[in-house]
N, CA, C and O of each residue as an XYZ file, in Angstrom:
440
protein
N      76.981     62.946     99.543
C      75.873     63.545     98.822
C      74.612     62.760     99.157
O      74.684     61.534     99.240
N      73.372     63.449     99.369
C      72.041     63.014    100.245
C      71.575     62.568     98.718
O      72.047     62.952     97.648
N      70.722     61.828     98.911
C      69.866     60.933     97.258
C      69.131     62.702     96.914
O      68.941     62.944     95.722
N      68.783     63.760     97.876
C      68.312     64.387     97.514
C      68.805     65.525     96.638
O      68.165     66.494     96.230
N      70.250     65.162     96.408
C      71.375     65.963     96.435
C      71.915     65.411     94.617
O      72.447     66.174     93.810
N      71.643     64.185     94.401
C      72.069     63.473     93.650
C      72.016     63.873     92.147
O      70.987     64.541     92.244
N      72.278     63.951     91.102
C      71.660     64.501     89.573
C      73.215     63.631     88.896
O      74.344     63.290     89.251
N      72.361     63.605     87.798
C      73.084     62.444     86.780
C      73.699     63.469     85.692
O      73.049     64.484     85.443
N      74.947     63.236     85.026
C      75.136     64.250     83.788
C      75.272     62.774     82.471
O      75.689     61.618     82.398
N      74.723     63.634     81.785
C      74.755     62.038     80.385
C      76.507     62.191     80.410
O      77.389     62.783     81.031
N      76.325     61.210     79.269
C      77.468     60.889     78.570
C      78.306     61.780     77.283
O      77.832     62.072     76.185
N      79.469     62.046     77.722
C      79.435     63.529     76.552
C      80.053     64.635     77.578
O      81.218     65.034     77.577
N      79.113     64.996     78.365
C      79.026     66.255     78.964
C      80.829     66.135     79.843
O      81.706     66.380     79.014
N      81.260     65.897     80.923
C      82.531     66.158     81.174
C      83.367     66.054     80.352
O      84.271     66.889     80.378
N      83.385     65.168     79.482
C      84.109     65.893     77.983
C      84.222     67.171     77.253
O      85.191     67.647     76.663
N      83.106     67.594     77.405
C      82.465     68.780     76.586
C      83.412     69.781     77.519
O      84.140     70.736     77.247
N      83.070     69.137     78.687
C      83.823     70.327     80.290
C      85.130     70.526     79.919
O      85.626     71.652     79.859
N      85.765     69.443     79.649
C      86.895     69.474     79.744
C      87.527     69.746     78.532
O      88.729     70.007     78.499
N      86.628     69.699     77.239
C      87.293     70.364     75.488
C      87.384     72.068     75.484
O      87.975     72.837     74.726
N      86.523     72.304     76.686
C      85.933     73.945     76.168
C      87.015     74.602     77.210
O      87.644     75.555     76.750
N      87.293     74.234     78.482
C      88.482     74.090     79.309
C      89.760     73.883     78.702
O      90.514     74.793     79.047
N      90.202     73.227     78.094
C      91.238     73.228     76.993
C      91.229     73.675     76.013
O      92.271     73.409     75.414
N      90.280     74.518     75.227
C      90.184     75.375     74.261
C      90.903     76.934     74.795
O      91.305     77.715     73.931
N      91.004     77.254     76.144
C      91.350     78.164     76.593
C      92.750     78.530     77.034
O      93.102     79.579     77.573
N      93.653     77.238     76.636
C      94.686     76.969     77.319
C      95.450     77.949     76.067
O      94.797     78.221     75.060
N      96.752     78.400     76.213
C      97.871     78.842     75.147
C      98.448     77.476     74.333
O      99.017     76.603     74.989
N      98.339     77.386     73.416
C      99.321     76.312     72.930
C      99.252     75.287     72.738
O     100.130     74.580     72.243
N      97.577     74.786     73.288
C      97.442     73.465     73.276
C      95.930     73.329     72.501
O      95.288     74.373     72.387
N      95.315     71.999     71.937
C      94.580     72.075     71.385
C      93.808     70.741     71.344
O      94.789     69.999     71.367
N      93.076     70.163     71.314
C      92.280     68.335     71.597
C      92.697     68.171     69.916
O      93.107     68.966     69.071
N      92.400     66.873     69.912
C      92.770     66.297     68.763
C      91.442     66.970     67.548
O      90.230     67.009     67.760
N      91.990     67.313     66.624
C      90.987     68.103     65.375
C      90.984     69.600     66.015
O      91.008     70.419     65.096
N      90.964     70.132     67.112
C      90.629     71.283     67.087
C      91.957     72.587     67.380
O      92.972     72.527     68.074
N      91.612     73.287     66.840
C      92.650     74.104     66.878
C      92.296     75.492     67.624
O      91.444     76.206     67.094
N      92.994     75.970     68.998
C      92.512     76.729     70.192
C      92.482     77.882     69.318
O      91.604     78.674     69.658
N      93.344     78.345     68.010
C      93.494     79.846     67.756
C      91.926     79.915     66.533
O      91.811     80.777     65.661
N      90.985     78.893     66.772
C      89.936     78.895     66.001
C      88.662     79.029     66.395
O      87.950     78.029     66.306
N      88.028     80.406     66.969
C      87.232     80.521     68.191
C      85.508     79.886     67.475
O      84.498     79.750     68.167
N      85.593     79.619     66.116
C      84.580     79.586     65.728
C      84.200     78.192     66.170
O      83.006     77.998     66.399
N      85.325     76.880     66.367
C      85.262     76.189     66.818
C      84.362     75.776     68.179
O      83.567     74.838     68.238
N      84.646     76.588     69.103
C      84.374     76.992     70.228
C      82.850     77.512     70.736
O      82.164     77.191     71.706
N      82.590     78.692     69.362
C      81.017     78.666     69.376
C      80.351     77.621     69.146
O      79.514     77.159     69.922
N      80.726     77.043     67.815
C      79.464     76.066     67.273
C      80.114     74.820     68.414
O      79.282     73.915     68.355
N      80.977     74.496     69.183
C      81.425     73.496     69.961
C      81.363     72.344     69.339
O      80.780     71.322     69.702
N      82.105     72.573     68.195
C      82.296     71.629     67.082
C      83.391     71.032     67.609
O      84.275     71.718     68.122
N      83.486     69.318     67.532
C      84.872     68.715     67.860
C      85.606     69.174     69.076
O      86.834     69.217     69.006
N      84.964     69.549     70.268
C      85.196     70.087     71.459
C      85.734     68.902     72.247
O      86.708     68.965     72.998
N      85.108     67.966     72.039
C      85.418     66.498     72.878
C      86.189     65.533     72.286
O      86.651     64.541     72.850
N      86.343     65.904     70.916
C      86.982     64.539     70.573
C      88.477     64.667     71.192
O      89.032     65.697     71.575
N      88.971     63.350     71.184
C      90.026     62.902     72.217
C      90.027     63.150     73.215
O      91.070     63.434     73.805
N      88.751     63.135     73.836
C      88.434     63.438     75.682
C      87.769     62.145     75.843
O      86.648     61.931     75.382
N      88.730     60.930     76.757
C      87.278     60.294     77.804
C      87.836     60.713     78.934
O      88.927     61.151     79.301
N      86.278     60.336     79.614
C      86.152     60.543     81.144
C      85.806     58.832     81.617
O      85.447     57.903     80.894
N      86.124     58.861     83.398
C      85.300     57.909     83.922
C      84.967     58.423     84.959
O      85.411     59.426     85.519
N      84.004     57.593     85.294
C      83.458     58.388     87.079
C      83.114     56.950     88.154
O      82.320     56.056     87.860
N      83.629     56.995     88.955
C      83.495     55.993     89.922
C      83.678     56.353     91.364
O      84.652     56.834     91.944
N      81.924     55.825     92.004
C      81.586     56.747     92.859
C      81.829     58.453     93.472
O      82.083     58.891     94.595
N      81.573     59.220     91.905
C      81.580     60.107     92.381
C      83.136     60.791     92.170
O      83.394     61.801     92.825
N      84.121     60.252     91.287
C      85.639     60.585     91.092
C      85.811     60.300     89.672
O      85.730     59.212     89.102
N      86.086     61.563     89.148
C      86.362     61.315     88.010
C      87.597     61.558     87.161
O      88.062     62.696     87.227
N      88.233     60.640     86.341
C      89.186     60.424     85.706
C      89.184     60.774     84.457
O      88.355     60.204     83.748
N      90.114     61.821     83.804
C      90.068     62.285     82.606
C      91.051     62.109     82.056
O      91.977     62.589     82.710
N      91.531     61.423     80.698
C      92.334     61.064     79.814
C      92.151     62.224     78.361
O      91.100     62.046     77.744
N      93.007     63.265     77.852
C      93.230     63.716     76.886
C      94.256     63.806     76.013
O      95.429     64.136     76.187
N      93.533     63.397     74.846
C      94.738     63.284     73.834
C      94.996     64.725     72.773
O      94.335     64.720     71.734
N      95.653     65.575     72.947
C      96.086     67.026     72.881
C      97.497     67.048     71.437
O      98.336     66.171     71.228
N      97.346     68.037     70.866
C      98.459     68.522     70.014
C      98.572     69.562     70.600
O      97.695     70.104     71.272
N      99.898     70.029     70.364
C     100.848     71.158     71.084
C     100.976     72.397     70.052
O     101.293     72.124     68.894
N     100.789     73.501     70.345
C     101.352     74.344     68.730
C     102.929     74.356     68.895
O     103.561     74.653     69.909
N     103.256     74.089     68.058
C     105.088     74.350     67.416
C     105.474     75.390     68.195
O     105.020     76.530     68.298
N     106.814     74.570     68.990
C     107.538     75.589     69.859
C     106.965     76.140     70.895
O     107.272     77.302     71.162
N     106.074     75.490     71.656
C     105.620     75.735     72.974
C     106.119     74.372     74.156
O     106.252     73.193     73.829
N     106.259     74.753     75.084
C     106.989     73.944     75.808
C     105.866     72.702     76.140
O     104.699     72.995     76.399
N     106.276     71.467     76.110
C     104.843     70.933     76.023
C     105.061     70.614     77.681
O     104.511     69.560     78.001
N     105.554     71.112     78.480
C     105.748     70.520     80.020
C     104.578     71.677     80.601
O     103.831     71.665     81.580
N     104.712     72.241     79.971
C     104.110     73.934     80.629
C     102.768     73.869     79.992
O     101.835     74.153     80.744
N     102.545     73.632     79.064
C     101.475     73.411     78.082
C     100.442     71.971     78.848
O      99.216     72.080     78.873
N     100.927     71.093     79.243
C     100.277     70.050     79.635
C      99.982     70.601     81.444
O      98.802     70.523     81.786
N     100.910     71.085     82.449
C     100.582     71.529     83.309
C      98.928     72.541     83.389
O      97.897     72.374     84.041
N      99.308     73.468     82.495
C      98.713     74.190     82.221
C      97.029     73.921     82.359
O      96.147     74.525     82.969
N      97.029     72.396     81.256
C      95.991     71.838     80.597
C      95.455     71.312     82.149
O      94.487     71.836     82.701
N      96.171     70.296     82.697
C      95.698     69.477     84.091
C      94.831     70.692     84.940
O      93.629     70.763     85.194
N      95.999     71.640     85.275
C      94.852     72.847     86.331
C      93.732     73.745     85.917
O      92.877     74.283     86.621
N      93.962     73.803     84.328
C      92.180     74.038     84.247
C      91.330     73.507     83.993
O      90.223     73.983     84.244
N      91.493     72.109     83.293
C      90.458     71.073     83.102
C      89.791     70.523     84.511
O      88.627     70.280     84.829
N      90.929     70.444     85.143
C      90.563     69.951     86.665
C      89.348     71.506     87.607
O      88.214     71.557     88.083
N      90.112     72.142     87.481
C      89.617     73.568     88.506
C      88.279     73.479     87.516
O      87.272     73.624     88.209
N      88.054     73.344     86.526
C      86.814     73.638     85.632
C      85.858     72.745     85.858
O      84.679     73.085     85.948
N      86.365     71.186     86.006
C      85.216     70.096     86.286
C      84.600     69.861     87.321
O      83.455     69.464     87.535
N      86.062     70.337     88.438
C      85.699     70.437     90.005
C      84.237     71.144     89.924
O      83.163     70.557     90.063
N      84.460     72.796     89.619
C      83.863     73.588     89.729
C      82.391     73.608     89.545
O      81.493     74.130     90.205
N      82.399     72.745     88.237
C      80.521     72.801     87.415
C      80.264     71.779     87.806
O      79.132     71.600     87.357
N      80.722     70.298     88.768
C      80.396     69.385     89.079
C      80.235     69.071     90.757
O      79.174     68.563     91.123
N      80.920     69.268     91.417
C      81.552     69.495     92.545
C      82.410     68.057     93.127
O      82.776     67.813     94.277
N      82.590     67.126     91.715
C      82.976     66.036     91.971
C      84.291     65.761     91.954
O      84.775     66.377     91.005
N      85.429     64.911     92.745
C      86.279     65.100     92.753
C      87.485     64.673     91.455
O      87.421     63.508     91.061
N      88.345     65.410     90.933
C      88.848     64.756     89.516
C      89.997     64.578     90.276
O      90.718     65.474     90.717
N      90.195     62.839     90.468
C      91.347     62.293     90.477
C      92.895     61.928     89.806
O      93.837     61.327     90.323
N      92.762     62.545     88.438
C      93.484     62.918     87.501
C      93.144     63.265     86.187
O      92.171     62.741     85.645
N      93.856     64.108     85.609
C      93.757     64.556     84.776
C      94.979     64.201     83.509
O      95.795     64.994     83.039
N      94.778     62.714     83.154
C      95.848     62.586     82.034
C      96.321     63.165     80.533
O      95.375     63.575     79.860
N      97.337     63.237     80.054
C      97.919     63.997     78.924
C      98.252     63.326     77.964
O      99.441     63.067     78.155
N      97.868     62.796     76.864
C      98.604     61.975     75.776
C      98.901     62.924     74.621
O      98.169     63.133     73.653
N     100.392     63.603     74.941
C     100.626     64.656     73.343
C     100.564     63.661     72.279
O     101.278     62.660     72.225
N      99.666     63.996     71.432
C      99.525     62.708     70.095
C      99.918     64.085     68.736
O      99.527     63.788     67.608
N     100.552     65.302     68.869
C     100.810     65.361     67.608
C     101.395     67.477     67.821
O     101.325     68.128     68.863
N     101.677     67.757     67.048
C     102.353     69.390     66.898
C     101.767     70.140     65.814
O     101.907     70.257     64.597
N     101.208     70.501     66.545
C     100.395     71.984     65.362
C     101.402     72.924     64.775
O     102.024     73.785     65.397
N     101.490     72.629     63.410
C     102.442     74.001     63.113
C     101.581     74.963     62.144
O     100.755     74.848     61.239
N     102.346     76.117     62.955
C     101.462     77.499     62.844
C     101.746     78.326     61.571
O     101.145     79.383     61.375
């Protein structure tokens, strides 16, 4: 990337990428938010919490800590989560996401 090429995103924002990206998933949900709650989603209330990111030169590393809804497979559910958080950050960033980690911290029952 040319210096002319270069633009900064604050702090927050690939989080935000990656809560609203996992708001879309079946079954899965960031810590406080619950995916079958779209109002959530508008006001992008609690979208990030249990999302960090890091970025180093340009590669960024995402750690999420996710509840599962009851009786969803959480193997399929976390797959799920990695290829669109990733395809989503790639996409609005063009930077490369070197992983996309999963910490199930809890089970939503419905």
């Amino acid at each position: 990337m040319t210096e002319k090429e270069a633009f900064i995103i604050r702090p927050g924002i690939l989080e935000l990428m990656a809560g609203i990206a996992l708001s879309g998933v079946e079954g899965a949900s960031g810590v406080g938010v619950r995916s079958d709650h779209p109002e959530d989603v508008r006001k992008r209330k609690n979208l990030s919490k249990g999302i960090k990111s890091q970025v180093e030169e340009g590669v960024i590393t995402l750690d999420l800590d996710i509840n599962v809804d009851y009786g969803k497979n959480i193997h399929a559910v976390a797959g799920a989560i990695q290829r669109e958080v990733k395809n989503a950050v790639e996409s609005m960033t063009g930077w490369k996401v070197s992983a996309v980690n999963i910490n199930v911290v809890g089970v939503n029952a419905l």
